[in-house]
C-alpha positions as CSV (number, residue, x, y, z in Angstrom):
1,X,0.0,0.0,0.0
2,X,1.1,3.6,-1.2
3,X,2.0,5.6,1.5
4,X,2.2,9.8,2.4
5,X,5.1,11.1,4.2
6,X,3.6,15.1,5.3
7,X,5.9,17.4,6.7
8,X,4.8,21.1,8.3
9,X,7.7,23.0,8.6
10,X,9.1,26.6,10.1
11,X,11.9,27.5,8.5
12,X,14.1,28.8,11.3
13,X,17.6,29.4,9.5
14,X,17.2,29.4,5.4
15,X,21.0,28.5,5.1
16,X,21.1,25.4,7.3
17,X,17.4,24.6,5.8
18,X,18.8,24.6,2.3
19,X,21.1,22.1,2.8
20,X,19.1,20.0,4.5
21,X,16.9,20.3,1.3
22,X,19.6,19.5,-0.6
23,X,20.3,16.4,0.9
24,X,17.0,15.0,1.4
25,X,15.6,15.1,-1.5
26,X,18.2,12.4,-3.1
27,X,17.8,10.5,0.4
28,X,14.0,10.0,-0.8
29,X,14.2,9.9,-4.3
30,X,16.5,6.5,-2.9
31,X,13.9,5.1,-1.2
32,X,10.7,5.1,-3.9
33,X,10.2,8.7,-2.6
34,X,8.6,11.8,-5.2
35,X,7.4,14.6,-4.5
36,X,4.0,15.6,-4.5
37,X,3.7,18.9,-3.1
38,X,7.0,20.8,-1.8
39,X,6.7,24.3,-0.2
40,X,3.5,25.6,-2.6
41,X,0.5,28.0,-1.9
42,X,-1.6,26.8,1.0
43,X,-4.3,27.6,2.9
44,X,-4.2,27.2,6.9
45,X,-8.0,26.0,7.6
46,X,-6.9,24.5,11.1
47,X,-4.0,24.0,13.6
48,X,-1.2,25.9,13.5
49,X,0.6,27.1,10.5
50,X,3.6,26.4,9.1
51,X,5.0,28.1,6.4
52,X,6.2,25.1,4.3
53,X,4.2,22.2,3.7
54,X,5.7,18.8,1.7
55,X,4.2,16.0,1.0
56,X,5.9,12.6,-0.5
57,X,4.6,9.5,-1.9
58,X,6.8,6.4,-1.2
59,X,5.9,2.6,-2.3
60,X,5.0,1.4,1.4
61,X,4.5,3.0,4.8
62,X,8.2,0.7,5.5
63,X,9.8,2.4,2.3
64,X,8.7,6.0,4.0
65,X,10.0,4.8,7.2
66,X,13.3,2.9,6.1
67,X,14.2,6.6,4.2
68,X,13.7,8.6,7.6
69,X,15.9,5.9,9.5
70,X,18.4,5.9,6.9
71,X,21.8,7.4,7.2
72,X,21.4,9.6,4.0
73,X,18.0,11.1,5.3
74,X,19.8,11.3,9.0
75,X,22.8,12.9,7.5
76,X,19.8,15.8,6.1
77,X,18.1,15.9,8.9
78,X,21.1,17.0,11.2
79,X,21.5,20.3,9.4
80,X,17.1,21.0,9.4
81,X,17.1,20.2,13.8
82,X,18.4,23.7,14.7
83,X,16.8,25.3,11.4
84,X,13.7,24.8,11.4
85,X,10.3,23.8,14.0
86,X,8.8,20.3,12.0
87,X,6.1,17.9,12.0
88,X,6.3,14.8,9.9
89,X,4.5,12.2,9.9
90,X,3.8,8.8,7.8
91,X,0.1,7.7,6.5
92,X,-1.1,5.1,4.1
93,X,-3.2,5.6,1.6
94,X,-6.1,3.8,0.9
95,X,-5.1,2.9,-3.5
C-alpha cells in the first residue's frame, strides 16, 4: 500500500534549511520517494501554520520509514534540527 510522508515546517535558518533540502531530497528519491507537493501556496483551515508544507509519496509506509531511519536522510536531517520547527509524519493511503 502507497504511502504519504507530510511534513509542516518553520523554517528557522534558510541556510542550514537549504542544505538540509539538498540532501534529502536524493535521500528520498533512494527510497521510492517523489514529490508531491513541496513548499506551494496553501491555505491554513486549522491547527497551526507552518509556512512550508511537503508531501511525499513512497511505495509502502516501510519504504517512507526505512528513508527517515536511513543514514542519507539522517545525515539531512542533522542540518534542518536547529533550522527549522517540524512535523512529519507517515500515513497510508487507501489505492
Amino acid at each position: 500500500m502507497p504511502a504519504l510522508w507530510i511534513a509542516h515546517v518553520t523554517v528557522t535558518d534558510a541556510d542550514a534549511y537549504a542544505k538540509y533540502a539538498e540532501l534529502a531530497g536524493p535521500a528520498i528519491a533512494k527510497h521510492g520517494g517523489r514529490f508531491l507537493a513541496r513548499g506551494g501556496r496553501f491555505k491554513q483551515l486549522e491547527g497551526q501554520e507552518r509556512l512550508r508544507n511537503v508531501v511525499a509519496q513512497f511505495p509502502s509506509l516501510e519504504a517512507a520509514e526505512a528513508c527517515y531511519n536511513s543514514p542519507e536522510y539522517q545525515q539531512a536531517l542533522d542540518h534542518a534540527r536547529d533550522a527549522s520547527e517540524r512535523e512529519l509524519l507517515i500515513v497510508e493511503t487507501t489505492e
